[in-house]
N, C-alpha and C positions, 0 to 999 in steps of 0.2 A: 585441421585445428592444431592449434598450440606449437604452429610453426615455429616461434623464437622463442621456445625451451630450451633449446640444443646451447646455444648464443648466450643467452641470460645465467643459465649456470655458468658456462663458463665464466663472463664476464663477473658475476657475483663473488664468485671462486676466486678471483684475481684484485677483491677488493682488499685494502690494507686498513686498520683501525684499532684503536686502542679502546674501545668499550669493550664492555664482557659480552655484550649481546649488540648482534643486528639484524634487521631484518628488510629485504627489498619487495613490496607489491606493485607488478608491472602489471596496468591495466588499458585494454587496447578497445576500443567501440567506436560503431557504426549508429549513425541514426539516420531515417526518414523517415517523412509527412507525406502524404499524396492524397489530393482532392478533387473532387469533383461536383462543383457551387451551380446550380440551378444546369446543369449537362453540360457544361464548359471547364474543360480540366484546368484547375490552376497549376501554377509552376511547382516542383517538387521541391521541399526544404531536406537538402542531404547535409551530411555532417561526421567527419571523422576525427579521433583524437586517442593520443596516444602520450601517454608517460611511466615515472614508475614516483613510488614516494620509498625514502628511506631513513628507517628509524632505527634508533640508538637507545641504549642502556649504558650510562657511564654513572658506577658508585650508586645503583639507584635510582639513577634521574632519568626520564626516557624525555626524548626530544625528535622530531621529522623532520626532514628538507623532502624536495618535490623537485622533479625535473623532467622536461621534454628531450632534454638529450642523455638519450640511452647509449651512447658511447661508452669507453670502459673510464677514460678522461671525465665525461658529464658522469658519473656515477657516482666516480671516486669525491669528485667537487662535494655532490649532495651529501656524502657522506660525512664528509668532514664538514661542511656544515649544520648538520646535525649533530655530531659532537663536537664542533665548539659551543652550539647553543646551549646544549646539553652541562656543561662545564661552566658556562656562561650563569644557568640559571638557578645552581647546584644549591647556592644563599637563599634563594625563594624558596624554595621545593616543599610544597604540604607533606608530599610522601616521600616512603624509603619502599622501592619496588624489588630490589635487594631479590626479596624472597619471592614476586610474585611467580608462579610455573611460567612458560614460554611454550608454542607450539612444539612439538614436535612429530604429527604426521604427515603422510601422504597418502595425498586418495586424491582423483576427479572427480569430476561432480559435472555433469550436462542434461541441458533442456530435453523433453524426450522432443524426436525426430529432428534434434540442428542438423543432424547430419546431412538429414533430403537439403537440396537447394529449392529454395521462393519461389515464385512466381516473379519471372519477372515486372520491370518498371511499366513494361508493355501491357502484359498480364493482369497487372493490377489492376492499372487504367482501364483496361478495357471490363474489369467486373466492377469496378465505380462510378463507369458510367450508363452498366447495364441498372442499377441500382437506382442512379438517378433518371434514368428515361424510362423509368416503371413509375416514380411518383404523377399521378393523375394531372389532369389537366382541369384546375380548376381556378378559379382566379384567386380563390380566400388562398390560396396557399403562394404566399407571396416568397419563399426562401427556404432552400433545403440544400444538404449536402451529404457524401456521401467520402466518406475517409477510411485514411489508414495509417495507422501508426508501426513502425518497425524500428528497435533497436537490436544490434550486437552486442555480447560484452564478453572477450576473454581475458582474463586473471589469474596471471602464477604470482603465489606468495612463496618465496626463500625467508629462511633464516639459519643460522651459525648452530641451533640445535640439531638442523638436520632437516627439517622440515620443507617438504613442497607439494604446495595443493594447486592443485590446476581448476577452473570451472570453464565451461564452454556455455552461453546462455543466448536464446534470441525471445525477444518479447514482442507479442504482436497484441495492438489494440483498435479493432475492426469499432467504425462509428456507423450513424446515421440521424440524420436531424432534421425536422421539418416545421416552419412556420405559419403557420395561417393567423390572417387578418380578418375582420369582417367591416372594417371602417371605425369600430371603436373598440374593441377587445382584439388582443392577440393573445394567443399560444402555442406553445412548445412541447414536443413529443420527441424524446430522442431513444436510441438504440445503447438507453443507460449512460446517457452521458459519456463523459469523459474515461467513467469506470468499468468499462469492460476491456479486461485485459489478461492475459495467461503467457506463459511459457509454452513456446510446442512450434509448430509451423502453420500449414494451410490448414489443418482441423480446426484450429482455432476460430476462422473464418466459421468455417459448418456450427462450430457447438455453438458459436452467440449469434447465428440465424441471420446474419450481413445476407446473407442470398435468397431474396424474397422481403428483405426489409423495405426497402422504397414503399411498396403502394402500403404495406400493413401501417407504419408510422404514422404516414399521411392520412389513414382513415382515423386513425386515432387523434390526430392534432386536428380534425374538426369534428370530433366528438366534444372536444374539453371545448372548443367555441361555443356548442349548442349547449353545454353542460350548463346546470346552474351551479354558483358560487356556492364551494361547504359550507354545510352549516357549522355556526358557532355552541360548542357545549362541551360538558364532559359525556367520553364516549371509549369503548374498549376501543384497541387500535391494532390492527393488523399490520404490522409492517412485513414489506416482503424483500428478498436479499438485496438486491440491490438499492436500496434504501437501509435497511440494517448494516450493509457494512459501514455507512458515511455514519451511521448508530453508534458502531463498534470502535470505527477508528477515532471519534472526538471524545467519547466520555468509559472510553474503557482504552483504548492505547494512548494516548497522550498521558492520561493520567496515572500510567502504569509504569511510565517510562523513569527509572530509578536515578540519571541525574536530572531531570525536572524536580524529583522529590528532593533530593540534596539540594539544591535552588541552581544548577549549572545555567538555567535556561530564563532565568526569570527577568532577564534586561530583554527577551526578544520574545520567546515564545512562550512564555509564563512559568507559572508554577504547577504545583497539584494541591486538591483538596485531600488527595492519600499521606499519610506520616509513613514513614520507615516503619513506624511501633505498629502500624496496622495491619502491616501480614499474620498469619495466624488466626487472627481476633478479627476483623473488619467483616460482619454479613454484608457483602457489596451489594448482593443481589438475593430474590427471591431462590428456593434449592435447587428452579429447575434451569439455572444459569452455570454450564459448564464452559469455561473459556480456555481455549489449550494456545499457546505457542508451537503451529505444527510445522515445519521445515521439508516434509517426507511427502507431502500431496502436488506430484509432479509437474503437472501443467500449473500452481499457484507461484503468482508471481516472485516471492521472498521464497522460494524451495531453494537449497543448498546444504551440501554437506560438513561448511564451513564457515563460518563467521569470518570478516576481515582483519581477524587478528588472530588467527588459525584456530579459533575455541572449534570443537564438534560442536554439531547441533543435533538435537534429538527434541520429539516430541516431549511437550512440558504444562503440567494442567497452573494456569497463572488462578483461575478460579474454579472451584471445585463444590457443586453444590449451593452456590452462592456466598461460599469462603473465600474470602483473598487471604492466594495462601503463597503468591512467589510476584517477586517485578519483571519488569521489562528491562533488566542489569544486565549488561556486557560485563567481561573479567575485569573493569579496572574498576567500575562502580561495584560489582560482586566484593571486590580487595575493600572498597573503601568503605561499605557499609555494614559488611560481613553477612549478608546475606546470601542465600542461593537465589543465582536470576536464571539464566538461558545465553546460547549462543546470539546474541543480537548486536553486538557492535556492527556498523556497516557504514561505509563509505561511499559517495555518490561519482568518485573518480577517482585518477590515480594522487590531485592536488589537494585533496581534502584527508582530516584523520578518522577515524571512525572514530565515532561516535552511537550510544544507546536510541536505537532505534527499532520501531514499529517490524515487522518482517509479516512470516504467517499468522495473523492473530485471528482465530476461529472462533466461532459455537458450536459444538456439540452438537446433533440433530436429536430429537426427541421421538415423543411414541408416535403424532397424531398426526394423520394428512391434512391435505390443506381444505378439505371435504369437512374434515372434523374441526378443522381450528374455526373455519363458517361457522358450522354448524350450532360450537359452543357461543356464538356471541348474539345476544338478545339485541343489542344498539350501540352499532359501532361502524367504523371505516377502514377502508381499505386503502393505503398508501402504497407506492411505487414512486422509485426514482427523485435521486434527490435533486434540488435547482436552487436551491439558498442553505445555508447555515451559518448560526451565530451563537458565539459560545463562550463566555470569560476567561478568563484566563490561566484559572485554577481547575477550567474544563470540568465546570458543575453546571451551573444554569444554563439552558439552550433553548434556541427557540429553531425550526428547522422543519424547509418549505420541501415538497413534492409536486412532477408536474404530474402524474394519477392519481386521482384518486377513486372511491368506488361504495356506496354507503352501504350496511350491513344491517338488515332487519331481521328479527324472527330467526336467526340461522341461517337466512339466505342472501346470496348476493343481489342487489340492486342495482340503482343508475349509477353512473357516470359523474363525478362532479369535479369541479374546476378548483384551481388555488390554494389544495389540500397542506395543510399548517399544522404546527402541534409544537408543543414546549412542556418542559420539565425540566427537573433538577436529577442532577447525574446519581447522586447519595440515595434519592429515592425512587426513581426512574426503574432502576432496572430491581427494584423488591415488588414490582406492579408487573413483572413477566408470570402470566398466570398458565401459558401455552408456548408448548416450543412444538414446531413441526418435525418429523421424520425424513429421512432419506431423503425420498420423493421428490420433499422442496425445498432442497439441500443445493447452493450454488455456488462454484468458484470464482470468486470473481477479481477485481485487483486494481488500484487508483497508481497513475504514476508521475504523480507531483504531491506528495508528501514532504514539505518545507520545514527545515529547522537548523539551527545552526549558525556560529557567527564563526567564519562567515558562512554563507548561509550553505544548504545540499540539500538537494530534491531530488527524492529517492522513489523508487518503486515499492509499493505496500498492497500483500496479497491479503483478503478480507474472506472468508466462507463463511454461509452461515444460512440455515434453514429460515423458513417464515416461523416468526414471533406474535403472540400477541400480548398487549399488555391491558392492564387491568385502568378503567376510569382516569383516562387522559385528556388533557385541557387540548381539544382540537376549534380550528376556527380557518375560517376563509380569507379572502383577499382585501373583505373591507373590513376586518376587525383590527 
């Protein structure tokens, strides 16, 4: 790891400029895809990319160039094109950053176990196809697959204060997916979508259960065939983590996200229904809603010891009680709105600038198992797994599909039902959490196509969060 540390200092060391401040972030990744579509392995999508971006401070004004050629020639280029732009743009400039602090520590930061080596290409194949020649042999099951996700990413950040942070990370995201038809209805059972995902190595395989998932999936994707359609009404609603985080990410981080609030985002990815003046004051949620920004829970996707603009990161409660009490502010929106945010600026490469983004954004677990979050509901549903979401723009109204569901009578769990649906409004959504689950059914888990940005970056976002229930939810089936 962190082979061209040695190189990079040097090279950095040898840069020439006339700003008061600069700073180089070299980022190097690896990615792969590998599948295996009804026992027939498709082709492997690899992918590697390497640069560095380098930013300047002239009088104030910060400006970045981006380059593939990490030569000490290609560096020196980016740099002085970042301070001409910088000098270029000095007549515009909203801010005087003059004063804002600059990095200046060092520390590493790595995934736990990067160090072991994968499983090979071989290796994999051969458990993604033992996965898929375990799904049964039935004919309603017209289409399954059975995947893996693998990226790299190492990142040394320099700058002129002193500062150098290294991270070593690998992210693995184990699927599984299966189709059944019966000539007029089809459904769908996956191994949480697209959203399971963690930092670590081969454990990560073991903890999301990819080993034995083929036949379990598939009995499930023709349970929800034989299910009937949910029913339509108001109803308590149990949602369970992997369905809570798709919960947590549309109407609790987007909306939290402090330049949305400033309007940075509002030609593309919208606005918020949050004000600046809302911190403090705003009951976002019912008291038994604690929401932290946690950086520290290893294997979660966004863990790191440093933002990409060298901020620390430590854990940080954004809602306390049901208080909104901090945003989703990196140090340039922290400067511009004067508020306290968190280490969350982050970049999706080395061509892109950070920007205020989503990272670990959690719940809290509560007292009650998931025995007793039953137990407590007289008539209600049981969701898993999200399959649709729809949301405005200011990430308040939603309406948002699950392929589980499971109805709740009496305290007890029930049948099986198909095309589980439910909508609300974000403002008062979450003052209807009447149960928060414990430990128990407490789950890490992590989506890695989180979009935003002009131009755009799709980032990795780590989601934890126990089973929830909420109070008298507008739930309805596939033909409402």
């Amino acid at each position: 790891m962190f082979d061209s540390t040695a190189s990079l200092r040097q090279r950095f060391a040898g840069l020439r400029s006339g700003a008061e401040f600069f700073s180089l972030r070299h980022v190097q990744q690896t990615h792969q895809h590998l599948s295996v579509r009804k026992n027939i392995a498709e082709p492997p999508s690899l992918g590697r990319d390497q640069g560095a971006m380098l930013t300047v401070r002239v009088n104030g004004v910060e400006a970045y160039a981006a380059t593939a050629d990490l030569s000490q020639a290609g560096l020196q280029r980016a740099l002085e094109q970042a301070e001409a732009l910088a000098r270029q743009i000095a007549r515009h400039a909203l801010l005087d950053l003059s004063s804002q602090p600059v990095a200046t520590d060092r520390a590493d930061y790595c995934s736990p176990n990067v160090e072991r080596e994968f499983p090979s290409l071989r290796d994999c194949y051969a458990l993604l196809s033992q996965e898929s020649a375990s799904v049964p042999s039935d004919s309603r099951l017209v289409n399954w697959q059975a995947s893996l996700g693998l990226s790299t990413v190492e990142q040394i950040y320099l700058n002129t204060a002193g500062a150098e942070l290294r991270q070593a990370q690998r992210f693995v995201f184990p699927g599984m997916n299966v189709t059944a038809y019966d000539g007029q209805d089809s459904q769908s059972r996956s191994l949480g979508r697209e959203n399971f995902g963690q930092q670590g190595g081969i454990d990560v395989l073991e903890r999301f259960g990819l080993i034995g998932a083929g036949a379990r999936v598939a009995e499930q994707a023709l349970q929800l065939l034989l299910a009937p359609n949910t029913p339509s009404g108001v109803r308590d609603l149990l949602l369970m983590p992997d369905q809570m985080m798709l919960q947590i990410h549309e109407s609790i981080g987007h909306p939290l996200e402090m330049d949305r609030i400033l309007g940075d985002e509002r030609n593309y990815a919208g606005t918020s229904f949050v004000k600046a003046e809302d911190f403090g004051h705003l009951q976002y949620g019912s008291r038994l809603l604690n929401v932290t920004f946690d950086p520290a829970i290893p294997e979660e996707l966004a863990s790191y010891s440093h933002d990409d603009d060298g901020s620390a990161a430590s854990k940080q409660f954004l809602i306390r009680d049901g208080l909104l009490v901090r945003p989703l502010g990196g140090a340039l929106s922290q400067f511009r709105s004067g508020l306290d945010g968190v280490a969350n600026s982050r970049a999706c490469s080395w061509n892109r600038a950070p920007i205020d983004r989503m990272a670990n954004l959690n719940i809290e677990p509560g007292t009650q198992s998931l025995e007793q979050l039953i137990g407590g509901i007289e008539c209600g549903i049981l969701m898993r797994t999200n399959r649709s979401w729809s949301i405005d723009d200011a990430r308040n109204k939603f309406q948002f599909g699950c392929e589980w569901g499971q109805l709740i009578e009496h305290g007890e769990l029930k049948g099986v039902v198909k095309n589980p649906n439910y909508r609300g409004i974000s403002s008062s959504f979450w003052r209807n959490l009447s149960a928060v689950g414990d430990a128990s059914t407490f789950q890490v888990l992590g989506t890695p196509n989180c979009g935003k940005g002009e131009p755009n970056q799709v980032v990795r976002v780590g989601h934890a969060s126990p089973a929830c229930v909420f109070s008298q939810i507008d739930v309805f089936g596939g033909d409402a």
